[in-house]
N, C-alpha and C positions, 0 to 999 in steps of 0.2 A: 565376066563374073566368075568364071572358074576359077581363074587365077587367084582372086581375090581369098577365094575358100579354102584354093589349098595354102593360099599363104596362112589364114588365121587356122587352118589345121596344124601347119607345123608349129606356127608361136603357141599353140593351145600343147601341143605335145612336147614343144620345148618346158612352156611353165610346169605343166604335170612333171615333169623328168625333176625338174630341180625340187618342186616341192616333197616328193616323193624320197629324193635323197636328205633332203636337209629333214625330216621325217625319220628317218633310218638313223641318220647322227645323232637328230635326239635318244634313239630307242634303243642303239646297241652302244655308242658311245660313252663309257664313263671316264668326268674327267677326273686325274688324280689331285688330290688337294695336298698342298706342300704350303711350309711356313716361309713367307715373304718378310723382309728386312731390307730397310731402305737408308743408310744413313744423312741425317742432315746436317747441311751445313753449321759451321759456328755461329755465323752472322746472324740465322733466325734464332738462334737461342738464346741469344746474349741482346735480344731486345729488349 
């Protein structure tokens, strides 16, 4: 039974870790917004 506990200790401190960063990327990360352009082919336009 011990075993069992420190396994779910570490997958409980592994989930904490990641939540905690992907939490962080939300809060210090800003992304930069740029204008996107994609050109389309002929054959859709000429339908």
């Amino acid at each position: 039974m011990p075993s069992l506990l420190r396994f779910l200790v570490v997958i409980g401190l592994l989930a904490g870790a990641a939540f905690v960063g992907m939490a962080a990327l939300v809060a210090f990360v800003e992304p930069q917004p740029r204008e996107m352009s994609q050109p389309l082919p002929a054959d859709v336009l000429n339908k």
